[in-house]
N, CA, C and O atoms as a Maestro MAE file, in Angstrom:
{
 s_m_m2io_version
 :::
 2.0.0
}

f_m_ct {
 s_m_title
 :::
 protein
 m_atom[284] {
  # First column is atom index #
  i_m_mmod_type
  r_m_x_coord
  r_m_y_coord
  r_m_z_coord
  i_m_residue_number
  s_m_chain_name
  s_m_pdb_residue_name
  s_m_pdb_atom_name
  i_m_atomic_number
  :::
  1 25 0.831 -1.185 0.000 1 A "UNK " " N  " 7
  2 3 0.000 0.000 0.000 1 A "UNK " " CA " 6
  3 2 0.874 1.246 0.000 1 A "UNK " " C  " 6
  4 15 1.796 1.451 0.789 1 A "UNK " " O  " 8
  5 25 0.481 2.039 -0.962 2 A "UNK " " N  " 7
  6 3 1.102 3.570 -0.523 2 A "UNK " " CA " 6
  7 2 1.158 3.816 0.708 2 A "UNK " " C  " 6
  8 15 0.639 3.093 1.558 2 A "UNK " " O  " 8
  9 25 1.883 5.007 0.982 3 A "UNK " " N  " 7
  10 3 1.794 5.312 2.319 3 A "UNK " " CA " 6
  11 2 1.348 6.927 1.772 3 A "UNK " " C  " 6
  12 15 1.774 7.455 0.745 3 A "UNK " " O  " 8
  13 25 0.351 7.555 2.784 4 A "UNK " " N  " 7
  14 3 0.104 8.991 2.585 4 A "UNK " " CA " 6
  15 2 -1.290 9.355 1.940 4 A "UNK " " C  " 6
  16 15 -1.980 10.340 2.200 4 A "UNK " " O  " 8
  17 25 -1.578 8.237 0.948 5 A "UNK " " N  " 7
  18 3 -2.740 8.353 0.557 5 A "UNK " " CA " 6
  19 2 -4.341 8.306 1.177 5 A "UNK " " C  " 6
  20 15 -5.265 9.012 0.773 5 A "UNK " " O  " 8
  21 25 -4.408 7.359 2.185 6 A "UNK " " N  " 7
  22 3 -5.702 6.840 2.620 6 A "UNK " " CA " 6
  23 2 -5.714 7.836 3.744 6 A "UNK " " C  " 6
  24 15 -4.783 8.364 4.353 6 A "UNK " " O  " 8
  25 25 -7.233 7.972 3.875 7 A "UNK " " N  " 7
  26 3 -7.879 9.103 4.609 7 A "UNK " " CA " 6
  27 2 -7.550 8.138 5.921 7 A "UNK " " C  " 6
  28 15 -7.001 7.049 5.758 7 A "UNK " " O  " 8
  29 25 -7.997 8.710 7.461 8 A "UNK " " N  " 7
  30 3 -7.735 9.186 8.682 8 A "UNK " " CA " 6
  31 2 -9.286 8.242 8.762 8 A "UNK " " C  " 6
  32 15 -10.194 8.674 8.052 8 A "UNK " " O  " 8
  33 25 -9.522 7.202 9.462 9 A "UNK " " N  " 7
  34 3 -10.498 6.735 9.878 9 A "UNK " " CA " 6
  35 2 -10.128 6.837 11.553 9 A "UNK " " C  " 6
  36 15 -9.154 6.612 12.271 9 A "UNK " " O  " 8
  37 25 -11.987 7.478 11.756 10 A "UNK " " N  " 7
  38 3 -11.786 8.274 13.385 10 A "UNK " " CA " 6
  39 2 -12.940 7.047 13.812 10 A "UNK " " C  " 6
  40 15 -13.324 6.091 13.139 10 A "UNK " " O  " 8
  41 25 -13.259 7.399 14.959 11 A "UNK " " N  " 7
  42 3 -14.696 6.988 15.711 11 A "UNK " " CA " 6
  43 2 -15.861 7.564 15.580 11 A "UNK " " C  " 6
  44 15 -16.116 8.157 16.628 11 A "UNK " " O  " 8
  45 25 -17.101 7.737 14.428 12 A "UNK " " N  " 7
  46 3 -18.140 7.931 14.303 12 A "UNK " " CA " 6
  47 2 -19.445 7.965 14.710 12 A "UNK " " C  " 6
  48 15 -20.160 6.986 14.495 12 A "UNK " " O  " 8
  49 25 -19.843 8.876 15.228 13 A "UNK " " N  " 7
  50 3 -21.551 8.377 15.827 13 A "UNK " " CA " 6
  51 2 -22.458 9.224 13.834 13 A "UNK " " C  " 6
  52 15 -22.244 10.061 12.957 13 A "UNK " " O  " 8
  53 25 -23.356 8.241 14.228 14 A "UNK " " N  " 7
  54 3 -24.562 8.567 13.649 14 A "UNK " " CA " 6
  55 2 -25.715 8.545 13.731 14 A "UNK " " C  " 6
  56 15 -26.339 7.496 13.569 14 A "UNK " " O  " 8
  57 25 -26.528 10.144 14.111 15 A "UNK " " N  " 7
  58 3 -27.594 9.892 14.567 15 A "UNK " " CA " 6
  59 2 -28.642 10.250 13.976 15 A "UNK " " C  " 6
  60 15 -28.667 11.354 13.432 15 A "UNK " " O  " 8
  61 25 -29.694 9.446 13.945 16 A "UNK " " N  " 7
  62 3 -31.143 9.439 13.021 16 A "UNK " " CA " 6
  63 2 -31.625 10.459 13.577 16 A "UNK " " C  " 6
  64 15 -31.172 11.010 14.581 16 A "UNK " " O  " 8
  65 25 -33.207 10.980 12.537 17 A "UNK " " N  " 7
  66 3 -33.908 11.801 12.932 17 A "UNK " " CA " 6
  67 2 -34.790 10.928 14.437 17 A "UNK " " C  " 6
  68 15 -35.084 11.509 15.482 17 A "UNK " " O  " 8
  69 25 -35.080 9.305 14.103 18 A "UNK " " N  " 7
  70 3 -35.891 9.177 15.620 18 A "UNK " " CA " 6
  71 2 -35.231 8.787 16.638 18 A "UNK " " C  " 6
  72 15 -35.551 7.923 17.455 18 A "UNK " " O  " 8
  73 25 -34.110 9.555 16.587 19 A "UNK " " N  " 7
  74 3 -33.262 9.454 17.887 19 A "UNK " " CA " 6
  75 2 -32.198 8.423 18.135 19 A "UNK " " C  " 6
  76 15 -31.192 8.567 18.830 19 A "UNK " " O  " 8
  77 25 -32.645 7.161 17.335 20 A "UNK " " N  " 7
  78 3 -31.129 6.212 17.193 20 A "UNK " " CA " 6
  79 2 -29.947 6.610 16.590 20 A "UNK " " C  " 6
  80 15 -29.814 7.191 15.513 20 A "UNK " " O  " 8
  81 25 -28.953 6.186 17.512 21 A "UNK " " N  " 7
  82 3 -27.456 6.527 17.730 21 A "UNK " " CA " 6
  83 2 -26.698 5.561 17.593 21 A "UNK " " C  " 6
  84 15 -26.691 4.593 18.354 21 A "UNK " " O  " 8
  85 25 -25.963 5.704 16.604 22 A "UNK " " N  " 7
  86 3 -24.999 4.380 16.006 22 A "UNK " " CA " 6
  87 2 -23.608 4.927 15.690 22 A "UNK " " C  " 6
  88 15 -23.244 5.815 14.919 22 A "UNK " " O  " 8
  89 25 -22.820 3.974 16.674 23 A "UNK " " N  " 7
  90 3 -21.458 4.295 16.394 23 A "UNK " " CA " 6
  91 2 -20.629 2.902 15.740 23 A "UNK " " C  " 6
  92 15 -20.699 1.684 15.900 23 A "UNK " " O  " 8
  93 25 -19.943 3.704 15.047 24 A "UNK " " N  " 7
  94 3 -18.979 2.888 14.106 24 A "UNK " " CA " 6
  95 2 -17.925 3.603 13.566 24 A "UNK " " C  " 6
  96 15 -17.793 4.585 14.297 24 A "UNK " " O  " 8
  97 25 -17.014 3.643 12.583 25 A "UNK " " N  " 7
  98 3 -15.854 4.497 12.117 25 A "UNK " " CA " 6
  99 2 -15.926 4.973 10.955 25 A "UNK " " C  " 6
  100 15 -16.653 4.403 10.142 25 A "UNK " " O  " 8
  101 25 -15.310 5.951 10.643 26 A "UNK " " N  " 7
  102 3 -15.760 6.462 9.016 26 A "UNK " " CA " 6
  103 2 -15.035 7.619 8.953 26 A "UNK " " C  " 6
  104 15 -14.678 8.126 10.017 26 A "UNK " " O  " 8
  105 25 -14.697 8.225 7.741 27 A "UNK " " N  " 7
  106 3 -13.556 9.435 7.752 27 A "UNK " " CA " 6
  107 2 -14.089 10.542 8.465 27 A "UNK " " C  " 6
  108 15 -13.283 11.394 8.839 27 A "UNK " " O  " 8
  109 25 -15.339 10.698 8.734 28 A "UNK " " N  " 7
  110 3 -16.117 11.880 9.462 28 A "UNK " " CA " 6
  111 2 -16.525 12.006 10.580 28 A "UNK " " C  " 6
  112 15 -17.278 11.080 10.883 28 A "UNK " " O  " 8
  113 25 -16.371 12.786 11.413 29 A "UNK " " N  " 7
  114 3 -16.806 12.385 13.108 29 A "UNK " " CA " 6
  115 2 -18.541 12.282 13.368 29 A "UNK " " C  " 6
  116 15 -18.824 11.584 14.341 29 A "UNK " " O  " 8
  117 25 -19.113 12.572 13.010 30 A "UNK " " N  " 7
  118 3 -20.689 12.625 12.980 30 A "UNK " " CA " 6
  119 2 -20.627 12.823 11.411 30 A "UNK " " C  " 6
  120 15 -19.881 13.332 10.574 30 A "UNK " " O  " 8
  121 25 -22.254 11.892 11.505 31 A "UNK " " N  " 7
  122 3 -22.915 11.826 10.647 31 A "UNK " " CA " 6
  123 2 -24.746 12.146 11.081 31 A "UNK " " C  " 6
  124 15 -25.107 11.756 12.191 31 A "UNK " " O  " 8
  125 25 -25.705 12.787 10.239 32 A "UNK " " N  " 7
  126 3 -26.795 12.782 10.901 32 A "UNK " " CA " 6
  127 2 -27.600 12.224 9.281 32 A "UNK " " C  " 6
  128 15 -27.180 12.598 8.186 32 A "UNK " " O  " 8
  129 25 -28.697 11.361 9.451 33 A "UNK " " N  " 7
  130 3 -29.446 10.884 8.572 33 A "UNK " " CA " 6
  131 2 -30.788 11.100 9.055 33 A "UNK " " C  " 6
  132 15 -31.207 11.328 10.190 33 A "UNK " " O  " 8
  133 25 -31.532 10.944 7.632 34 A "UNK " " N  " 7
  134 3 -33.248 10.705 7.930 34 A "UNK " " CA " 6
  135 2 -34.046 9.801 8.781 34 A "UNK " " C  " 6
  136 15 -34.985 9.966 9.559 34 A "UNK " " O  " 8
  137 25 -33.171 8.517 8.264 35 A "UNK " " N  " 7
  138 3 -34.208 6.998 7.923 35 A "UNK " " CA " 6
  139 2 -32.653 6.252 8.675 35 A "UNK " " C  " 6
  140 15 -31.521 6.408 8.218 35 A "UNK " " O  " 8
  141 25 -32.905 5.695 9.526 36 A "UNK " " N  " 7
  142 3 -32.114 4.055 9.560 36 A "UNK " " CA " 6
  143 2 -32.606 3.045 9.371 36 A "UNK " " C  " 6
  144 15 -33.500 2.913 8.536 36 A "UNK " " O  " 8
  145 25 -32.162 2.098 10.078 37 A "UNK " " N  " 7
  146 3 -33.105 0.580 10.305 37 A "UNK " " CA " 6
  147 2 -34.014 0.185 11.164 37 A "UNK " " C  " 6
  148 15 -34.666 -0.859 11.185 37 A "UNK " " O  " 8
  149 25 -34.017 1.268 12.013 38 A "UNK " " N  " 7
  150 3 -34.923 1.440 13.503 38 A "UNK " " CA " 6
  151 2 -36.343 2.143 12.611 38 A "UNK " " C  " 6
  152 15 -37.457 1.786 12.995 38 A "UNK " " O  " 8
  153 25 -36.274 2.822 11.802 39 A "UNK " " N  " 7
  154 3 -37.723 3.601 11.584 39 A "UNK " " CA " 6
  155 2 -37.877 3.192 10.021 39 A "UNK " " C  " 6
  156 15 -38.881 3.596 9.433 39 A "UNK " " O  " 8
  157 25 -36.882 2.372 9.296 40 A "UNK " " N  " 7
  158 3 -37.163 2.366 7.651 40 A "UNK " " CA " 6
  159 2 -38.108 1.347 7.484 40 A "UNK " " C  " 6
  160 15 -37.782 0.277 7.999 40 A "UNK " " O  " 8
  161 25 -39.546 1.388 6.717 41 A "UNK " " N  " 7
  162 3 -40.569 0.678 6.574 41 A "UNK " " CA " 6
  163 2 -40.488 -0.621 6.236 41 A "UNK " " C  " 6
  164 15 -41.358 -1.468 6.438 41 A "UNK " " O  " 8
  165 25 -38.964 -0.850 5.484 42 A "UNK " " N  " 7
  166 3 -38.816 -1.818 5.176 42 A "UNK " " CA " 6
  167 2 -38.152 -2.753 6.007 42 A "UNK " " C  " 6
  168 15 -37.920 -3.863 5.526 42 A "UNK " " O  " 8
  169 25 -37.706 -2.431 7.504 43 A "UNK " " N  " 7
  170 3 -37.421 -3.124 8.551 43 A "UNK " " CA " 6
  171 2 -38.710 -3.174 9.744 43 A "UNK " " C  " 6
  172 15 -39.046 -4.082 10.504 43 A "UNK " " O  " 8
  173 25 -39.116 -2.146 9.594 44 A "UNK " " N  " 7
  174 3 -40.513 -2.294 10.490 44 A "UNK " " CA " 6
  175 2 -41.378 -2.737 10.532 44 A "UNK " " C  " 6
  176 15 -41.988 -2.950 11.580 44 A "UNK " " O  " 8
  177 25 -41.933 -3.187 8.869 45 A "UNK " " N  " 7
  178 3 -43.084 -3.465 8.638 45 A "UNK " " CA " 6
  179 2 -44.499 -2.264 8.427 45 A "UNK " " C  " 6
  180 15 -45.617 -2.488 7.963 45 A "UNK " " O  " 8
  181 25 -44.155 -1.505 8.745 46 A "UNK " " N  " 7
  182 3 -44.628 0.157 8.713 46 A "UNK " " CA " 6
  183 2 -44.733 0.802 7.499 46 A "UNK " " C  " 6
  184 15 -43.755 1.482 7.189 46 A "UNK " " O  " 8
  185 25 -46.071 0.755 6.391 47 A "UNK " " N  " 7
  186 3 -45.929 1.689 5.163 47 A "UNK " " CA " 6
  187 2 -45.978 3.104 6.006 47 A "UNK " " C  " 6
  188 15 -46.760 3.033 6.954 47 A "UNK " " O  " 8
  189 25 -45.305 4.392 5.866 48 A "UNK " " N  " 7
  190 3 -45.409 5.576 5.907 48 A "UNK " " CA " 6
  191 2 -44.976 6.269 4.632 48 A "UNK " " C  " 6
  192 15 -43.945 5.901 4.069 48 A "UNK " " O  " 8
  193 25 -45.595 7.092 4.229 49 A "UNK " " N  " 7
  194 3 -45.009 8.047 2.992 49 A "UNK " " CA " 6
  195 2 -44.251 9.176 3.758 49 A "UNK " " C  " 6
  196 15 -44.679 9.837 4.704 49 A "UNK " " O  " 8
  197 25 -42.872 9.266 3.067 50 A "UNK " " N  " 7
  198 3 -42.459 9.902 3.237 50 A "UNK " " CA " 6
  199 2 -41.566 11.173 2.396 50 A "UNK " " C  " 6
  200 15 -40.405 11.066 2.001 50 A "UNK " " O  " 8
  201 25 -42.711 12.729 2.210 51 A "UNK " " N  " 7
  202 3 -42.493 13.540 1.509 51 A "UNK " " CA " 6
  203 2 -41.620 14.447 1.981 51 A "UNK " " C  " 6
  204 15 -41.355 14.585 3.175 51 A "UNK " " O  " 8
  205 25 -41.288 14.898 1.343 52 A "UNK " " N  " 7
  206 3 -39.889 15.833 1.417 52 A "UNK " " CA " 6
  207 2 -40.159 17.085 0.467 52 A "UNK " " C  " 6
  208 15 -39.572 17.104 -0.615 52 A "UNK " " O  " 8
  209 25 -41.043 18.169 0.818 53 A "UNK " " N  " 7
  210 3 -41.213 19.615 0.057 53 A "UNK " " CA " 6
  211 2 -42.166 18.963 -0.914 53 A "UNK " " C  " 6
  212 15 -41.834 18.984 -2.099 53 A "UNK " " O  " 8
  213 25 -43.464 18.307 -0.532 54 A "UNK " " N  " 7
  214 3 -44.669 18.349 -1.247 54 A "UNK " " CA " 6
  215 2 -44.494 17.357 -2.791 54 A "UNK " " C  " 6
  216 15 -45.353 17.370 -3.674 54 A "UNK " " O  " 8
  217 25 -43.428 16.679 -2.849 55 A "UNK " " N  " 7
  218 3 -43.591 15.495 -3.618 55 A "UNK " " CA " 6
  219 2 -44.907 14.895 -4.391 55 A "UNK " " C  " 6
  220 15 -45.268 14.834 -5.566 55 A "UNK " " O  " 8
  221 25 -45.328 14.567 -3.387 56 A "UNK " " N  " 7
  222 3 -46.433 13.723 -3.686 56 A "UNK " " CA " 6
  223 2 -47.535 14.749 -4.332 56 A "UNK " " C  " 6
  224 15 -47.936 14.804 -5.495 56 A "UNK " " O  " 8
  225 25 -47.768 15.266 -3.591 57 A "UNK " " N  " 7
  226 3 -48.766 16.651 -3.777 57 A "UNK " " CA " 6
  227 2 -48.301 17.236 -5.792 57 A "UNK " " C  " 6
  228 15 -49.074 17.258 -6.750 57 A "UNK " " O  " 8
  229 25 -47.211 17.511 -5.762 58 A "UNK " " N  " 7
  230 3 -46.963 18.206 -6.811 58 A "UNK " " CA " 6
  231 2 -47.268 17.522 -7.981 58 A "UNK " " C  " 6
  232 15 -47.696 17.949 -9.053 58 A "UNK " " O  " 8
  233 25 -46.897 16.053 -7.511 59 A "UNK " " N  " 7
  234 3 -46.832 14.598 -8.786 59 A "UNK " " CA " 6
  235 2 -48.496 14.772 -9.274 59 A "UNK " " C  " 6
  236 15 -48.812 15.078 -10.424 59 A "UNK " " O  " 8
  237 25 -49.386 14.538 -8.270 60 A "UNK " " N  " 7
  238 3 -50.917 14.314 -8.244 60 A "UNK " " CA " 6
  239 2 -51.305 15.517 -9.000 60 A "UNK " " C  " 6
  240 15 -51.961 15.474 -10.041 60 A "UNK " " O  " 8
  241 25 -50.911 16.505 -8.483 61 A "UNK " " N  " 7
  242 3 -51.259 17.709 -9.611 61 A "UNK " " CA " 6
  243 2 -51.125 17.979 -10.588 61 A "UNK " " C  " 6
  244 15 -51.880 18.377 -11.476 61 A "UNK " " O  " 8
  245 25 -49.894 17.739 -10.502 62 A "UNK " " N  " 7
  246 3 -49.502 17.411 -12.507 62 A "UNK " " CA " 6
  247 2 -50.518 16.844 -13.616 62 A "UNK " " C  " 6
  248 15 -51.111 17.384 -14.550 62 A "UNK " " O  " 8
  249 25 -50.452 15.102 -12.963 63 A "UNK " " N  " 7
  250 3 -51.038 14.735 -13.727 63 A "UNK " " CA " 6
  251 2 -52.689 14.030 -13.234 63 A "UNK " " C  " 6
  252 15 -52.987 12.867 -13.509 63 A "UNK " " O  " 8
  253 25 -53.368 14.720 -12.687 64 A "UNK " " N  " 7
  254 3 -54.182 14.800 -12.054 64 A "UNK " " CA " 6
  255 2 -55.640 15.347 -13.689 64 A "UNK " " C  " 6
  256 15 -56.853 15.151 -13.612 64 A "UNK " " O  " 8
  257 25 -54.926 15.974 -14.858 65 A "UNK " " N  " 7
  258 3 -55.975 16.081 -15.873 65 A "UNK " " CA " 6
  259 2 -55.362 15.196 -16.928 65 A "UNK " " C  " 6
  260 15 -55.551 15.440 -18.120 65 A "UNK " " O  " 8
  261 25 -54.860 14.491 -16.650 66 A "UNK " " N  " 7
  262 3 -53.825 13.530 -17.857 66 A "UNK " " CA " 6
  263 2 -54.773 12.615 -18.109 66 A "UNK " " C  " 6
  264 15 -55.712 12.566 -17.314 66 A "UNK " " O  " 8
  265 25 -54.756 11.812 -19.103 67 A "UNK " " N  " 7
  266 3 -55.986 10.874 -19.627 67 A "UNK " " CA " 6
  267 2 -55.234 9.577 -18.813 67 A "UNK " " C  " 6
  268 15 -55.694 8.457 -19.036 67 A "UNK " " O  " 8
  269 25 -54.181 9.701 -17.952 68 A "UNK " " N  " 7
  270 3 -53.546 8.558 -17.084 68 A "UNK " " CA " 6
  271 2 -54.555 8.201 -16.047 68 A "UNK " " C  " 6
  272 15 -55.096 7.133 -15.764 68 A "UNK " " O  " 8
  273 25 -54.639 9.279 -15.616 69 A "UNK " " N  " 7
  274 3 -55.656 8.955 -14.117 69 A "UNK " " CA " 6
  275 2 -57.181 8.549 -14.205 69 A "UNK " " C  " 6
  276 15 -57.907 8.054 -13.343 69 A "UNK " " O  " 8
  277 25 -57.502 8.991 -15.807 70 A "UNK " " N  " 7
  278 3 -59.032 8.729 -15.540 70 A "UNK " " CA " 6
  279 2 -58.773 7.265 -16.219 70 A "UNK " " C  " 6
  280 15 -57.823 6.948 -16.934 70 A "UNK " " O  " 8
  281 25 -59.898 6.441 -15.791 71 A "UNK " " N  " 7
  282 3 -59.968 5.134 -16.472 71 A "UNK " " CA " 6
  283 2 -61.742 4.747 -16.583 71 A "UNK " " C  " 6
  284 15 -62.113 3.700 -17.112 71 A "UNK " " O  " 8
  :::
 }
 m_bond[283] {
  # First column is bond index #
  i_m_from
  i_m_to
  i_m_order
  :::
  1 1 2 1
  2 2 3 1
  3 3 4 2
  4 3 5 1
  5 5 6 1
  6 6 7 1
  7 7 8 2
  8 7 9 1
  9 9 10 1
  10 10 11 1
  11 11 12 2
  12 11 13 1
  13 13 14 1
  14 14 15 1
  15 15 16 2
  16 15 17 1
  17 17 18 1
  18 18 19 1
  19 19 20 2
  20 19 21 1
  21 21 22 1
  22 22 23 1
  23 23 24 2
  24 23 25 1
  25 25 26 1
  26 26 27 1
  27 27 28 2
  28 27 29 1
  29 29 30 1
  30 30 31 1
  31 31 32 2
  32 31 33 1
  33 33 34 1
  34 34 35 1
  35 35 36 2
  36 35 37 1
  37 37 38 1
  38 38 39 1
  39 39 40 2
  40 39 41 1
  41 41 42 1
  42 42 43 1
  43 43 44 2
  44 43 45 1
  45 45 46 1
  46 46 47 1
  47 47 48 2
  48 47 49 1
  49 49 50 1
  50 50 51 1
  51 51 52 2
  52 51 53 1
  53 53 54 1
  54 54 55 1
  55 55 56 2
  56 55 57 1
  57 57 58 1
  58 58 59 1
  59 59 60 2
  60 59 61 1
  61 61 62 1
  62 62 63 1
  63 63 64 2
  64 63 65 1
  65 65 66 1
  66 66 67 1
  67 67 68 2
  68 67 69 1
  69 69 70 1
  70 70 71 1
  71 71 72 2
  72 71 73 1
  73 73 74 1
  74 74 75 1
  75 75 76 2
  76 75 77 1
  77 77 78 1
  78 78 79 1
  79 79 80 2
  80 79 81 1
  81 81 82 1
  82 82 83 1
  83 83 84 2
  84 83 85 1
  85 85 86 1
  86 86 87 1
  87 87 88 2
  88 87 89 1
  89 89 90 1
  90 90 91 1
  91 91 92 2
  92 91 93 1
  93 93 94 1
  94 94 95 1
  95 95 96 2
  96 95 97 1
  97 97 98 1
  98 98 99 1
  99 99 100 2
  100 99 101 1
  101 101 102 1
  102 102 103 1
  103 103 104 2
  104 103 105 1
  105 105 106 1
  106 106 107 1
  107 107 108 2
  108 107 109 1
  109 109 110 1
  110 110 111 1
  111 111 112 2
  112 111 113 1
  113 113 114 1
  114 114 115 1
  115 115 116 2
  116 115 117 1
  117 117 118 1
  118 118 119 1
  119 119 120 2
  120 119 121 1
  121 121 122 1
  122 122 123 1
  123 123 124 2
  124 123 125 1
  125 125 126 1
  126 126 127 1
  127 127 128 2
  128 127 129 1
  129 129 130 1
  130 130 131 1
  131 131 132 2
  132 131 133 1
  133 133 134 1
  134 134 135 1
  135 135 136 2
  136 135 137 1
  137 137 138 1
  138 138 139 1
  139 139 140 2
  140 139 141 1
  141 141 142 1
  142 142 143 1
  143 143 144 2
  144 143 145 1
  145 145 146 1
  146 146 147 1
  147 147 148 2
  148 147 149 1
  149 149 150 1
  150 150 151 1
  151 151 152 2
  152 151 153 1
  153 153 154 1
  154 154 155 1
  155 155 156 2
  156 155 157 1
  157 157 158 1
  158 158 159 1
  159 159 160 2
  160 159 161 1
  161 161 162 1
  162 162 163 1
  163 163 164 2
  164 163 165 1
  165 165 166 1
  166 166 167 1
  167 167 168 2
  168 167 169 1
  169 169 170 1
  170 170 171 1
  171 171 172 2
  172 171 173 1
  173 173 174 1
  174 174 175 1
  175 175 176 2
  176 175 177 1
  177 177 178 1
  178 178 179 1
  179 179 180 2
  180 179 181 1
  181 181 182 1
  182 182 183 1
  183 183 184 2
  184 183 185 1
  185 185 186 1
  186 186 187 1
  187 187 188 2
  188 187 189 1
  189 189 190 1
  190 190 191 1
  191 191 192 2
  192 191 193 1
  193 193 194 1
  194 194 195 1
  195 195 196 2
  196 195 197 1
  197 197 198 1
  198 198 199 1
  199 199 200 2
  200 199 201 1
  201 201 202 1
  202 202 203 1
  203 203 204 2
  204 203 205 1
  205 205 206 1
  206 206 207 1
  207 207 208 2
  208 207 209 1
  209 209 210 1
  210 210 211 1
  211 211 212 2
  212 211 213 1
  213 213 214 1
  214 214 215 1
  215 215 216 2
  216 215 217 1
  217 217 218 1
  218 218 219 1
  219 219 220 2
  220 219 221 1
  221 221 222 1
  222 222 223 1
  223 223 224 2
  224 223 225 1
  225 225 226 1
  226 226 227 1
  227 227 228 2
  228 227 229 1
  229 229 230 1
  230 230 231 1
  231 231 232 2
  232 231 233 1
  233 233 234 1
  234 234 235 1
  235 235 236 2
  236 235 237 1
  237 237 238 1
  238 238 239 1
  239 239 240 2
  240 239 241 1
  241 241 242 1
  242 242 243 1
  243 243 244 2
  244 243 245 1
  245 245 246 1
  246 246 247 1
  247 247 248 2
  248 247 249 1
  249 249 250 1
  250 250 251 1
  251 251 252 2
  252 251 253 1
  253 253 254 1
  254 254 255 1
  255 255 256 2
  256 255 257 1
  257 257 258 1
  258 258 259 1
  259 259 260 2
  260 259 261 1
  261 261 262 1
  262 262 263 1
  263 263 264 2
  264 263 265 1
  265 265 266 1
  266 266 267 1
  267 267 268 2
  268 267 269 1
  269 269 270 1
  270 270 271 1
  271 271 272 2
  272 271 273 1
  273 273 274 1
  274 274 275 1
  275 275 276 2
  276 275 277 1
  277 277 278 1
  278 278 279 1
  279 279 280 2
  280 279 281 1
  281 281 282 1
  282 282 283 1
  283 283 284 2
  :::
 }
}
């Protein structure tokens, strides 16, 4: 291996928006995320939608007179 090249791996926490705190190592001292494995639907079993600045809303409007939606 070179020497000089590879980044500085420290001790990492990372903490979710529902409050889980996970430490592990990574070039960055904190990390903060949305979604982990504690609240992601696909570990919970939990459908929730989750919009971010009216997504959903904007999509439906769009095409809300499109010959898609009517059937």
């Amino acid at each position: 291996m070179k020497k000089k090249i590879h980044p500085k791996y420290v001790d990492c926490t990372i903490t979710c928006l529902c409050g889980n705190v996970i430490n592990t190592r990574s070039t960055r001292a904190k990390l903060s995320v949305e979604i982990c494995s504690n609240c992601h639907p696909f570990f919970t079993g939990q459908q929730k939608i989750v919009d971010t600045a009216g997504r959903v809303e904007r999509f439906r409007k769009r095409y809300e007179k499109s010959s898609y939606s009517k059937k």
